[in-house]
C-alpha positions, -999 to 999 in steps of 0.1 A, spaced: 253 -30 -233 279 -45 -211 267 -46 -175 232 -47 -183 208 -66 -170 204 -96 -188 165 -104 -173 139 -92 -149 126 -112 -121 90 -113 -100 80 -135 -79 43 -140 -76 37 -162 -44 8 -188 -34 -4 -179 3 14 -198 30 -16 -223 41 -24 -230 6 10 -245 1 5 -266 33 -28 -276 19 -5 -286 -13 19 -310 11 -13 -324 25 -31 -334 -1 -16 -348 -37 -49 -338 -54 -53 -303 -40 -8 -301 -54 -20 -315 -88 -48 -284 -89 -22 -261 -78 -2 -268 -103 -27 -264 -129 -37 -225 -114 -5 -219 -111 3 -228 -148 -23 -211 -159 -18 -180 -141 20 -180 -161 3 -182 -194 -24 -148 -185 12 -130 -173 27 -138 -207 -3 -126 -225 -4 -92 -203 33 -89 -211 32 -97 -251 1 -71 -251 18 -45 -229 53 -50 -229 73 -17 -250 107 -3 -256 118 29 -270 132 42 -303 145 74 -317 177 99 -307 178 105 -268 153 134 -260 131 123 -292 125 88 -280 89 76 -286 76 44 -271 67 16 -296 50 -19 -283 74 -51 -284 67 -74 -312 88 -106 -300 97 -115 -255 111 -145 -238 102 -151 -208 109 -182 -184 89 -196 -155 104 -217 -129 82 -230 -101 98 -243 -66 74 -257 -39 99 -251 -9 112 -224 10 148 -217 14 143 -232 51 129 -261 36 95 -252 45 61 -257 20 64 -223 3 46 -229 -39 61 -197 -58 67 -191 -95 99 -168 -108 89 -156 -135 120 -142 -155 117 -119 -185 143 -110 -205 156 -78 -216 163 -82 -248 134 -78 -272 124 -73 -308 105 -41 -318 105 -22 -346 125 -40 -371 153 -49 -348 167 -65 -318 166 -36 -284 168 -33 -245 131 -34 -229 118 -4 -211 122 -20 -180 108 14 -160 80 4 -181 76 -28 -163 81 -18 -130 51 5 -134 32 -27 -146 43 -54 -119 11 -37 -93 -12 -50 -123 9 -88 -131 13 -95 -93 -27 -90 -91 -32 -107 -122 -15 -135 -106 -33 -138 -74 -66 -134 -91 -60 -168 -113 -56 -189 -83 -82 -172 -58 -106 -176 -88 -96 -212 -102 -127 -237 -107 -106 -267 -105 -88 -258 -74 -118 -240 -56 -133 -272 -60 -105 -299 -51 -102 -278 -15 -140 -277 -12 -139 -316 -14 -112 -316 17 -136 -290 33 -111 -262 32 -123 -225 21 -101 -203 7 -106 -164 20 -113 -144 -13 -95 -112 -1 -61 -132 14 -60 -162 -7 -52 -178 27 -67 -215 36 -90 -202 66 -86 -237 84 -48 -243 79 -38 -205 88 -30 -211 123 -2 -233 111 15 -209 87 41 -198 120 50 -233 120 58 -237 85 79 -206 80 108 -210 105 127 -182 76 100 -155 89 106 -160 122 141 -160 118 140 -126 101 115 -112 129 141 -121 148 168 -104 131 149 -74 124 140 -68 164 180 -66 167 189 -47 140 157 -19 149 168 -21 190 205 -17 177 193 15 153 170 29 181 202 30 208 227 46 186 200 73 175 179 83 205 148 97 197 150 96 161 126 84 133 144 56 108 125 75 86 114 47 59 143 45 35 162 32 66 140 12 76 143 -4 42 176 -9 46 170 -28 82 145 -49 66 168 -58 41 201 -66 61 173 -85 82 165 -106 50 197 -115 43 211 -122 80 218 -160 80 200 -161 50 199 -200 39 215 -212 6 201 -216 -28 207 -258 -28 203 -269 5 221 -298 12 191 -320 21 156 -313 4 127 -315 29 98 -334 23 56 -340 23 62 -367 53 85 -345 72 55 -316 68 26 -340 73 43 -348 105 57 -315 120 17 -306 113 1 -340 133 25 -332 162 11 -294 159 -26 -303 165 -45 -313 126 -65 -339 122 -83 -345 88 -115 -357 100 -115 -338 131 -112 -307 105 -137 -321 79 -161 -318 112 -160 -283 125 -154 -268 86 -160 -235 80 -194 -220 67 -184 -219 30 -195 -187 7 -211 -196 -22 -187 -193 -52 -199 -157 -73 -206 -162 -109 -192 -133 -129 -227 -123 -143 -231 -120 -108 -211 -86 -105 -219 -54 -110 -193 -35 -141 -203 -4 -137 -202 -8 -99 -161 -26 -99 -155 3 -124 -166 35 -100 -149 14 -69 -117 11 -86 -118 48 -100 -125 54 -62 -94 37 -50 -72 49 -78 -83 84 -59 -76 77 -26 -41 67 -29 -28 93 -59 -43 122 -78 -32 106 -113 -24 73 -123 -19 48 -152 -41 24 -169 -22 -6 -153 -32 7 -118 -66 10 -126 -63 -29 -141 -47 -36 -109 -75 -19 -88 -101 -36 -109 -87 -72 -104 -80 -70 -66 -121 -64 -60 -130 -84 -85 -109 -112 -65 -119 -100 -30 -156 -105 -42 -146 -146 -43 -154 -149 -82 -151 -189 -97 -143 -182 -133 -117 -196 -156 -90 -173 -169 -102 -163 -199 -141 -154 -187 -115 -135 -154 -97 -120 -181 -124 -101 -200 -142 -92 -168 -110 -69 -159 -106 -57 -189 -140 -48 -194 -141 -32 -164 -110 -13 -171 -120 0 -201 -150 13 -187 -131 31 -158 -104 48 -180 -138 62 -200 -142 83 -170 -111 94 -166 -93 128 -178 -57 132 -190 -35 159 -177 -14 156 -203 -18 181 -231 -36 171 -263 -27 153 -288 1 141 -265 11 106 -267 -4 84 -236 19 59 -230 -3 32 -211 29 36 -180 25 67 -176 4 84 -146 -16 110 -167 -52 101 -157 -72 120 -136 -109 123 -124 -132 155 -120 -135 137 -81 -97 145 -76 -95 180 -94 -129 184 -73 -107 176 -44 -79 200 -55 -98 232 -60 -114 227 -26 -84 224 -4 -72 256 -26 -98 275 -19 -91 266 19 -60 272 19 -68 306 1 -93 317 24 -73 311 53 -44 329 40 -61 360 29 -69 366 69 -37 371 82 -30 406 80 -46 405 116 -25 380 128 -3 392 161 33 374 164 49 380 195 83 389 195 102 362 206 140 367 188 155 379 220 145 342 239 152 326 207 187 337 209 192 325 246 179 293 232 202 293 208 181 295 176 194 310 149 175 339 129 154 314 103 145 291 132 135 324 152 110 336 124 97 304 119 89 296 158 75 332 160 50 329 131 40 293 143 30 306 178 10 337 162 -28 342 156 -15 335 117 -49 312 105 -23 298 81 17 289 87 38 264 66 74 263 74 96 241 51 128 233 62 156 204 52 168 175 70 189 183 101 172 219 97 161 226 135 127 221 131 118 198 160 138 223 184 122 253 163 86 235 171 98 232 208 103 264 216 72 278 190 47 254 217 63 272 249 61 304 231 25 302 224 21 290 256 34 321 270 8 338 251 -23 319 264 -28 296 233 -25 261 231 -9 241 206 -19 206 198 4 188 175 -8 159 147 18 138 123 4 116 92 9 84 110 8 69 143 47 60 144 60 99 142 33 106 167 54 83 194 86 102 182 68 139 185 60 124 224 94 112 228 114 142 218 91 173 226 75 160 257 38 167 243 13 149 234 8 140 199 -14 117 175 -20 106 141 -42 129 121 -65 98 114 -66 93 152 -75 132 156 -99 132 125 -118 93 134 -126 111 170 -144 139 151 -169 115 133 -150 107 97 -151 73 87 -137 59 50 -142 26 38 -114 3 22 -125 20 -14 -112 50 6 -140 72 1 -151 95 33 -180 103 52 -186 121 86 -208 113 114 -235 136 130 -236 135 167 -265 109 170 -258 90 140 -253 51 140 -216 39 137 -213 12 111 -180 0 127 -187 3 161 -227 -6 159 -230 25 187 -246 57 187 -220 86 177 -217 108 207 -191 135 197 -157 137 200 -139 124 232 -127 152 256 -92 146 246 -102 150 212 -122 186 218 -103 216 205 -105 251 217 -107 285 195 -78 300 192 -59 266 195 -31 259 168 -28 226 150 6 219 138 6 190 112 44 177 112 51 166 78 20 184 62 36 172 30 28 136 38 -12 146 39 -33 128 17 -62 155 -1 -93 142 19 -75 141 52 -62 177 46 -94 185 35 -109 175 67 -89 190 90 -95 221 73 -133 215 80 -125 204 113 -95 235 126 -130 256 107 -155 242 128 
């Protein structure tokens, strides 16, 4: 079709350090380069197995796998500043062959899939024998969950003079925001946008008029403090390189089914490859592509075995679509339910205190009114849903002072620590994140995301300390109301918990 687009494009980028390790050494470049070849080829053998368009009348389309893809890699080893920056575009085009004829990828398709490539890429390199071992002989160690060079990371500010350009830009463009809306959130499509204009403020051309050069680095980094020997001398204890008999399948498979959890309640086979390859790389695995390659798919397979689909059967299961589901999530679901269903069924006791004559002083009109009066009732259970530009921060003003009027205190919690500030800022009161609020209370989850909670005299793994209880800021007194601003933003287990906790 005219106007469309003619390829896809994904960067998948080598750490910072690594590339300065790259201008230091020719051998440790020559390895690179290898890893970084082969990590192209495992991307075009994900995309020639997964890759899929669509055929039939609109509303009857069915998806069909693509039987023929180009796809181009281009590698550049410099930023647009000129700095040491190894990256591969990898450029896929749109025009495939499928079912007897020439047709437009599903690129929607890929974009679900790019979580699963860009890990697929990082894996290669992080795992790579030949390159593993061409740092190891410069005494350099490679961290297995950043990919970053451990003794060359201090100088990655040095060698990215675009990054600090665009801190820059973005500290201007946020202080600029922050005056002409006092007191409001960007919210995070704005701050998108910011991040974006900050991107392209000043932005450096494509062909620079003078390309830099391994000297030029090598010297910008002797001026900045390394020393190859004095390096080689105070190296880093090295972990020993994990074989992958070493791992646990069954163990990578429950982990990733556990991550898949925490950050959706379905998902799609390519997330679960993607969850599967990130621990299998943060376990700092040495295996060629191939052995890496059946490891995560092994694992994979054995994770989607446990899953359910919520799609009806003898539906078609598109690999891109987010129909899988564990009994841990619908576990989940039924339990904030039932909470949510037992608090409700208590209100008929609640008292609301008549507060539309105030309201109207205040200027509230009649919605805003209800909504403050139910909010600073006995009600166990209030939601208030309300649009944009709605009134709710004024409505939640007045509900507090309200309440307050009443005898009952109101303590306010927000999903994240950044609308806490702006609660503080525009209603005076102090606010803070629900994982703030919750952490206080004992409950502690791990990077797999799965939750536990402490017993007053139980030994804190992150702290090394005896649990005491919550703080005294943190103590909350019956009767008090918790309002969660932006409930809808709530992930299940930290509803769940706060349940427990406003129950307790």
């Amino acid at each position: 079709k005219r106007g469309s687009p003619r390829f896809a494009e994904m960067v998948v980028n080598t750490p910072k350090s690594l590339s300065i390790a790259a201008a230091l050494h020719p051998d440790v470049s020559d390895a690179l380069d290898t890893a970084q070849g082969d990590a192209v080829a495992e991307i075009r053998r994900f995309l020639a197995l997964h890759s899929v368009t669509r055929v039939g009348p609109r509303g009857r389309q069915e998806v069909v796998p693509v039987e023929r893809l180009q796809t181009v890699a281009v590698v550049h080893k410099t930023s647009r500043a000129g700095d040491p920056h190894r990256h591969v575009h990898f450029q896929i085009g749109t025009r495939v062959w499928a079912a007897g004829k020439w047709r437009g990828l599903d690129t929607a398709a890929l974009f679900k899939q790019q979580g699963a490539i860009r890990a697929l890429g990082t894996a290669v390199l992080a795992a790579h024998p030949e390159l593993a071992q061409v740092l190891d002989r410069h005494g350099l160690t490679q961290d297995p969950v950043t990919g970053e060079v451990a003794e060359l990371e201090s100088f990655n500010a040095l060698m990215s003079k675009r990054g600090a350009q665009v801190e820059k830009n973005l500290a201007e463009i946020e202080a600029s925001w922050d005056e002409a809306h006092p007191g409001q959130d960007p919210g995070p499509v704005v701050h998108a946008r910011m991040t974006a204009a900050a991107w392209a403020q000043g932005r450096p051309q494509k062909r620079p008029t003078s390309l830099a050069h391994e000297d030029g680095w090598r010297d910008e980094l002797a001026e900045a403090g390394y020393d190859s020997e004095v390096f080689m001398q105070r190296r880093l204890p090295a972990h020993p390189p994990i074989d992958v008999d070493d791992l646990k399948i069954q163990t990578i498979a429950s982990r990733a089914l556990d991550r898949c959890a925490a950050a959706a309640s379905t998902w799609t086979r390519h997330t679960v490859a993607e969850k599967v390859t990130r621990i299998v790389t943060e376990q700092g695995v040495r295996a060629a592509p191939a052995e890496l390659r059946d490891l995560v798919t092994l694992a994979t397979d054995l994770a989607v075995g446990d899953c359910l689909s919520v799609l009806p059967p003898g539906t078609a299961q598109p690999e891109h679509v987010a129909h899988l589901t564990s009994l841990q999530v619908i576990a989940a679901e039924m339990r904030l339910r039932d909470l949510l269903t037992t608090r409700a069924s208590t209100s008929e006791t609640a008292q609301v205190p008549n507060v539309e004559a105030l309201a109207a002083v205040r200027g509230l009109d009649p919605g805003q009114a209800r909504a403050a009066a139910a909010l600073a009732s006995t009600d166990p259970l209030v939601v208030v849903e309300g649009a944009a530009g709605a009134g709710k921060t004024t409505m939640l003003a007045f509900a507090i002072g309200a309440a307050a009027a009443e005898g009952r205190a109101t303590r306010v919690v927000t999903p994240t620590k950044k609308a806490a500030d702006v609660v503080v800022r525009e209603l005076g009161v102090p606010a803070e994140s629900v994982a703030k609020l919750l952490h206080a209370h004992g409950w502690r989850w791990n990077s797999d995301g799965v939750w536990t909670r402490l017993a007053v005299g139980d030994r804190d793994t992150e702290t090394g300390k005896t649990y005491g209880g919550p703080p005294v800021w943190a103590r909350l007194a019956r009767g008090e109301r918790i309002v969660v601003d932006e409930a809808g933003m709530l992930d299940q287990d930290s509803a769940i918990a706060l349940f427990t906790l406003a129950g307790d």
